[in-house]
C-alpha positions as CSV (number, residue, x, y, z in Angstrom):
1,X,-21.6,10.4,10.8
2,X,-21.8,9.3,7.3
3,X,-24.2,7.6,5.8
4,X,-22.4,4.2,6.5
5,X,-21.5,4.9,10.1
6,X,-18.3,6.4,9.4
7,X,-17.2,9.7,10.3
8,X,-17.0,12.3,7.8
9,X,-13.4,13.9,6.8
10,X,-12.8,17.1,7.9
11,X,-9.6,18.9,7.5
12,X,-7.5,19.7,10.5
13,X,-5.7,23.6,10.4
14,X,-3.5,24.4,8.4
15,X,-3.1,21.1,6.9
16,X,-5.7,23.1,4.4
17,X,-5.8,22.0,0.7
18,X,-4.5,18.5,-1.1
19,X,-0.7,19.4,-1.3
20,X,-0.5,20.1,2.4
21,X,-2.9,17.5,3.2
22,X,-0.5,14.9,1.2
23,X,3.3,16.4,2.2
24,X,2.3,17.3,5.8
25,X,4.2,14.2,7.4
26,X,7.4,15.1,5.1
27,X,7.4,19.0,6.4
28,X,6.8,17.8,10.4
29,X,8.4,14.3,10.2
30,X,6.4,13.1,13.4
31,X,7.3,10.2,15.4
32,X,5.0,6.7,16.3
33,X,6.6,5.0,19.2
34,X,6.2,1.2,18.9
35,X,6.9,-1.8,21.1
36,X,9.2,-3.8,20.4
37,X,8.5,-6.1,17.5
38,X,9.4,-9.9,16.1
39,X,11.5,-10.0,13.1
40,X,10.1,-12.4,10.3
41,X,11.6,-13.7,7.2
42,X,10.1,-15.0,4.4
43,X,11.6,-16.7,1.6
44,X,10.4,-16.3,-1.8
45,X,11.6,-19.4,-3.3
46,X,11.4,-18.5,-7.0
47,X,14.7,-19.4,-7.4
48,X,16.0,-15.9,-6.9
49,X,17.0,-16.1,-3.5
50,X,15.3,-13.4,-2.3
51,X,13.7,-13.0,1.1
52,X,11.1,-10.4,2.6
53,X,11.3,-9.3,6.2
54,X,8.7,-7.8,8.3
55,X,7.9,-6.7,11.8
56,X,5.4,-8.7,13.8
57,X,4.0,-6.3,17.1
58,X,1.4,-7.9,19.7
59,X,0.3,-6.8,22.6
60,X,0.9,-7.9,25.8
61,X,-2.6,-8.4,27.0
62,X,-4.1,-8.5,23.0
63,X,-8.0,-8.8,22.6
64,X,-9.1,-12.3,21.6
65,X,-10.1,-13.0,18.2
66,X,-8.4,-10.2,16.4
67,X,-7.3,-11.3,13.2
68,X,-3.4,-10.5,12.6
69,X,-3.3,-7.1,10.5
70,X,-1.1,-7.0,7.3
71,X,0.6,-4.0,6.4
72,X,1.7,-3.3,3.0
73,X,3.8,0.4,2.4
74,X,3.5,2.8,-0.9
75,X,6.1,3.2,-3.4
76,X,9.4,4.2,-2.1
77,X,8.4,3.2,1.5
78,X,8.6,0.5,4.1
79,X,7.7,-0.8,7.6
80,X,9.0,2.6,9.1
81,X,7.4,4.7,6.9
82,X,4.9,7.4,8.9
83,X,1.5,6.2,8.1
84,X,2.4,2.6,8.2
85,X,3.7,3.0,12.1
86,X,0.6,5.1,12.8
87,X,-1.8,2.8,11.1
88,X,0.3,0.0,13.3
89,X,0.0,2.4,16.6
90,X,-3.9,2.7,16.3
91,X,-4.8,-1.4,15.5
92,X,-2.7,-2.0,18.5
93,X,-4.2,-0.1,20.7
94,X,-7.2,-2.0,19.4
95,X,-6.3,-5.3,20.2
96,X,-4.9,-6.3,16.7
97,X,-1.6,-7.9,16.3
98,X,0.0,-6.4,13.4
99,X,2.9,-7.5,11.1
100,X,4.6,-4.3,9.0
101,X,5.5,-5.5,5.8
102,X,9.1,-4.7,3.7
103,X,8.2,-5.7,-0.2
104,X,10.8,-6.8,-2.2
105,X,13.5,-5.1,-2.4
106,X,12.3,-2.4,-0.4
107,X,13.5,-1.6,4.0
108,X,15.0,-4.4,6.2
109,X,14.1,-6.2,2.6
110,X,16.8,-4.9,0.6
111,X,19.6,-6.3,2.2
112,X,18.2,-10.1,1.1
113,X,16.7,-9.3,-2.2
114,X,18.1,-9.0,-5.7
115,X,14.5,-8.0,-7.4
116,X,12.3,-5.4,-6.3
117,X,8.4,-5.0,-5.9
118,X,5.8,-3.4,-8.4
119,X,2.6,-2.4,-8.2
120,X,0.7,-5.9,-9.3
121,X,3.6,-8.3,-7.4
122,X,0.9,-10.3,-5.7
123,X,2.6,-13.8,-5.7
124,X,5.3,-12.1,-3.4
125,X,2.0,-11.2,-0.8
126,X,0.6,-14.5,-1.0
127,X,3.9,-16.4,-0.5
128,X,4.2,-14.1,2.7
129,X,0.7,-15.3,3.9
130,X,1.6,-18.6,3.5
131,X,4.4,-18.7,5.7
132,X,3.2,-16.6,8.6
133,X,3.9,-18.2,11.7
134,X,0.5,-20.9,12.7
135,X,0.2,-19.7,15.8
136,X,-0.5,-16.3,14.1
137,X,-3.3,-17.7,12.3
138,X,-5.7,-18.6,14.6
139,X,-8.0,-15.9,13.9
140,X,-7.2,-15.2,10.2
141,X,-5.4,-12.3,8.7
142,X,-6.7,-8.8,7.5
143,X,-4.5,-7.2,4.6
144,X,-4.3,-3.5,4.4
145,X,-2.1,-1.5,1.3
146,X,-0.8,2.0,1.0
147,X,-0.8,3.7,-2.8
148,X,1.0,1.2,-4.7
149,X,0.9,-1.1,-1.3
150,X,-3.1,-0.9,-2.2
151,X,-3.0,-1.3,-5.1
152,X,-1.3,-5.0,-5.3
153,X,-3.4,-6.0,-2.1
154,X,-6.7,-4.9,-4.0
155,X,-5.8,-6.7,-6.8
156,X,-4.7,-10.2,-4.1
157,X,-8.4,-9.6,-2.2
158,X,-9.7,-10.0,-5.8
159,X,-7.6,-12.5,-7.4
160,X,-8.1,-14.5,-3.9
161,X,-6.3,-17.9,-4.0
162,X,-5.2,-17.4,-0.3
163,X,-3.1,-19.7,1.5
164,X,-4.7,-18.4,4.8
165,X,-8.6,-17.4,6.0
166,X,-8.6,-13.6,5.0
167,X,-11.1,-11.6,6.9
168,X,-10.8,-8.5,5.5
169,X,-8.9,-5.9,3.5
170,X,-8.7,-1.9,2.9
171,X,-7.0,-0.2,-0.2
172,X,-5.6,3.7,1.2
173,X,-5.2,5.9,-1.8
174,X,-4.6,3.0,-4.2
175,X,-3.6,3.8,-7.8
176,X,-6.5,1.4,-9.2
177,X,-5.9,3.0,-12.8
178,X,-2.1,3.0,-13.6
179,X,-2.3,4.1,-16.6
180,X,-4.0,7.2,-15.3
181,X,-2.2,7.5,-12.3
182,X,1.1,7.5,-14.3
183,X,-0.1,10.6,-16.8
184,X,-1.4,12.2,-13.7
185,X,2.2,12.6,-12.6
186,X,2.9,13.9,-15.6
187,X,1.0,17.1,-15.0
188,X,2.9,20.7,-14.2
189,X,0.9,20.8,-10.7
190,X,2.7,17.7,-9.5
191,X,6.3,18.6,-10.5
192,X,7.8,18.8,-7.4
193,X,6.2,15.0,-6.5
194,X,7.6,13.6,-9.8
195,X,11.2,15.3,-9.2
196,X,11.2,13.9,-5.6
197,X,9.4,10.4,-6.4
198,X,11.4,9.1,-9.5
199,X,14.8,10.4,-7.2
200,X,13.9,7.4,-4.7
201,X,12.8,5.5,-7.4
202,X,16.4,5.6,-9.0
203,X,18.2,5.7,-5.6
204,X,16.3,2.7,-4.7
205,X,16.9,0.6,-7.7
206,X,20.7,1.5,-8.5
207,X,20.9,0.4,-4.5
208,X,20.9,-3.3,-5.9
209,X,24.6,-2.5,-7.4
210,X,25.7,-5.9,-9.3
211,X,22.3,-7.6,-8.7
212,X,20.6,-5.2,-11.5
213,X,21.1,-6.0,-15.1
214,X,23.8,-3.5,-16.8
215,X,21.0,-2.7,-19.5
216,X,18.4,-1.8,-16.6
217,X,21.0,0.3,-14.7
218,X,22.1,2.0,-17.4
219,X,17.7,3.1,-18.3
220,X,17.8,3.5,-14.8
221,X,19.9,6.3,-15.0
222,X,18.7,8.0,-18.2
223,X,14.9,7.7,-18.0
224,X,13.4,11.2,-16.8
225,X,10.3,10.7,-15.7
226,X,8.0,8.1,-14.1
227,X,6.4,6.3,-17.1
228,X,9.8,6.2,-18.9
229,X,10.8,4.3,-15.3
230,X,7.7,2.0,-15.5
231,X,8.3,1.3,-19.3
232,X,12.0,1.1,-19.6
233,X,12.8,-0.5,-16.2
234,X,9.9,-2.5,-14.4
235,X,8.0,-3.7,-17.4
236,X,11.0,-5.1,-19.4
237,X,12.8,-6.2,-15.5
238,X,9.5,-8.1,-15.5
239,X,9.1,-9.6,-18.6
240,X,6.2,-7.1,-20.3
241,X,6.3,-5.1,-23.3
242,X,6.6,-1.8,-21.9
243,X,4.6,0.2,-19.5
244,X,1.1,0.3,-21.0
245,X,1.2,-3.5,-20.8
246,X,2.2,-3.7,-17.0
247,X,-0.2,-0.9,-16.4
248,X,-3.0,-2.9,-18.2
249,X,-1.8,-6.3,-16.6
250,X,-1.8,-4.8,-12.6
251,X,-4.2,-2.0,-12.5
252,X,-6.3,-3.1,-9.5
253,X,-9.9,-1.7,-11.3
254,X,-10.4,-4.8,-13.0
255,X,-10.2,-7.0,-10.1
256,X,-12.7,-5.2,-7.6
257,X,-15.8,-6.3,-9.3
258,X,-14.4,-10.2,-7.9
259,X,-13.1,-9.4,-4.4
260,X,-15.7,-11.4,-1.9
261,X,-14.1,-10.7,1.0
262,X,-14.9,-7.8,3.2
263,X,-13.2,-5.0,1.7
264,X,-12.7,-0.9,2.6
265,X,-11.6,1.3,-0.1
266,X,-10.5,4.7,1.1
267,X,-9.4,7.4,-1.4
268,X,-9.4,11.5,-1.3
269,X,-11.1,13.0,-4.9
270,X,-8.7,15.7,-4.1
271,X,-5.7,13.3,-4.4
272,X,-2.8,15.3,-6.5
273,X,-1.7,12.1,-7.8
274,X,-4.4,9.8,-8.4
275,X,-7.1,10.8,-10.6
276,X,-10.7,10.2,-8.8
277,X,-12.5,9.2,-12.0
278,X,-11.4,5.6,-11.7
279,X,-13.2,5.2,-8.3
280,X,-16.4,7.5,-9.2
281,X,-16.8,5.4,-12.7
282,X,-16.8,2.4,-10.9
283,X,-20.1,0.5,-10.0
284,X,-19.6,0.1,-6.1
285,X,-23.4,-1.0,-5.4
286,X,-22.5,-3.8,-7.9
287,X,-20.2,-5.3,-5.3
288,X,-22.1,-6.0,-1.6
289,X,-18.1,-6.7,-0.4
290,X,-16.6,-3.3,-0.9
291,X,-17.6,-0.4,1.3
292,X,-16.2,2.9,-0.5
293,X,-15.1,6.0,1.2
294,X,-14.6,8.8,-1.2
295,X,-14.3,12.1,0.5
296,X,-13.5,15.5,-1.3
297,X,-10.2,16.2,0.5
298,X,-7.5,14.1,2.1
299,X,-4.6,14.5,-0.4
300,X,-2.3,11.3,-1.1
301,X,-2.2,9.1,2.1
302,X,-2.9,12.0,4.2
303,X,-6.2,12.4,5.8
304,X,-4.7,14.6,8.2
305,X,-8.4,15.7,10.5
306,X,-9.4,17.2,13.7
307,X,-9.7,14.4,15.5
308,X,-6.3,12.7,14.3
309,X,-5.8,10.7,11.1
310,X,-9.2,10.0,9.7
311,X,-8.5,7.1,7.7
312,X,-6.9,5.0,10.6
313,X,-9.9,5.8,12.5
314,X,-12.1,4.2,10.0
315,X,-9.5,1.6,9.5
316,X,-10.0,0.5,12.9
317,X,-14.1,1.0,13.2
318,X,-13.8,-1.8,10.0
319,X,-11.5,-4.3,11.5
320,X,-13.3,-4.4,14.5
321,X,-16.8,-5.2,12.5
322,X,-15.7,-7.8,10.1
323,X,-12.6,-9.1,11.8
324,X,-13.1,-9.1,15.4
């Protein structure tokens, strides 16, 4: 066990090395059966009409006082994306209901939305916590965020302003640092990502057919890599300067040192997109809230180990200390 009673990572055969460790669900494509799940809606009411849906999954005999678990997907994901069904299958099994998420624009959500989500969109998550269903709230809620997901739910835990008792939250291979995150993707190494990544990204966006600004669908089309999409497309969609701006604005980094509720922060040093030097620069012992998991390997939301995926295992070890 680790040094804070967690178990250490170790890398399961042959998912051997970051880039397998990170496209392993892509190349298998595995499947999470779920039960069957409550649809919610939730209405923005920022006068653009737009309304987020999620899936909300109990058990049938669920454990008393588990707070209900918030699931909030990466970039170019949703509630069906792989790690948020298995994260969803293991907090089950737990005892946690759990409610898997759709941003903006993004899923089940892009049928009702004419905006989409971005990395520091918090005032969509906290309008979502305030209309959660009472009888859901009896126990509180736990938030939990995926890459960008983590991102904008580290940055809500430290904002805080919460509509509803939050017990906890996690950040899974968060992009604390946009800026660096963003030249990261620039590199050779992660060509193959980029190509793949700012596809969905365009895909996504030019979905939203009339609802997207001519001047944004026409960038959309011509911008050629993932900063030029940030700086071109979401910063001016959003009313900043350009992409340096929204990176400075959102990065999650500056809002750790203020987060007071419990909080687990989970990300691989080995991560092909997401520099480590953000997370070993910061002062964690400065912050008695955060609990830090840094291992060598894991790759980008992968964490793929010997005894199953590590970081839903630690996931679930959390919840059940600080919001059981």
């Amino acid at each position: 066990m680790s040094p804070l009673g967690f178990p250490p990572f170790r890398e399961r055969f042959p998912w051997i090395g970051p880039h397998l460790q990170t496209v392993r669900n892509t190349l298998v494509h595995p499947r999470v059966g779920l039960p069957p799940g409550e649809c919610l809606r939730f209405p923005m009411e920022d006068g653009t009409g737009d309304v987020l849906a999620g899936t909300l999954t109990r058990r049938e005999m669920a454990a008393e006082g588990r707070a209900l678990v918030v699931l909030v997907h990466g970039l170019t994901g949703c509630e069906d994306s792989f790690y948020v069904r298995a994260t969803a299958r293991a907090l089950l099994d737990e005892g946690f209901p759990v409610l898997r998420l759709n941003l903006r624009g993004a899923g089940p959500s892009s049928a009702t939305c004419r905006q989409r989500y971005h990395a520091g969109r918090t005032g969509d998550l906290r309008k979502v916590l305030g209309g959660l269903p009472q009888a859901e709230l009896e126990n509180g809620v736990a938030l939990i965020g995926y890459s960008l997901g983590g991102n904008a739910v580290l940055k809500l835990l430290g904002e805080g302003e919460f509509p509803v008792p939050v017990r906890a939250g996690a950040g899974i291979s968060a992009p604390i640092d946009l800026s660096g995150s963003s030249r990261c993707f620039l590199l050779k190494r992660n060509a193959f990502y980029h190509r793949r990544l700012l596809g969905s990204m365009k895909r996504e966006t030019l979905a939203l057919g009339p609802d997207l600004p001519d001047e944004l669908a026409q960038a959309v089309r011509e911008v050629r890599s993932v900063w030029e999409f940030d700086d071109r497309v979401v910063a001016r969609w959003n009313g900043w300067s350009g992409a340096e701006e929204y990176y400075r604005i959102n990065s999650a980094l500056q809002f750790l040192p203020a987060i007071q509720v419990p909080t687990l922060v989970i990300h691989a040093l080995d991560d092909p997109w997401i520099p480590g030097s953000a997370y070993t620069a910061f002062d964690w012992a400065g912050n008695p809230a955060l609990t830090p998991l840094l291992p060598a390997r894991g790759g980008h939301v992968g964490f793929h180990g010997v005894d199953g995926i590590w970081h839903d295992r630690c996931l679930a070890q959390f919840l059940l200390r600080h919001a059981a």
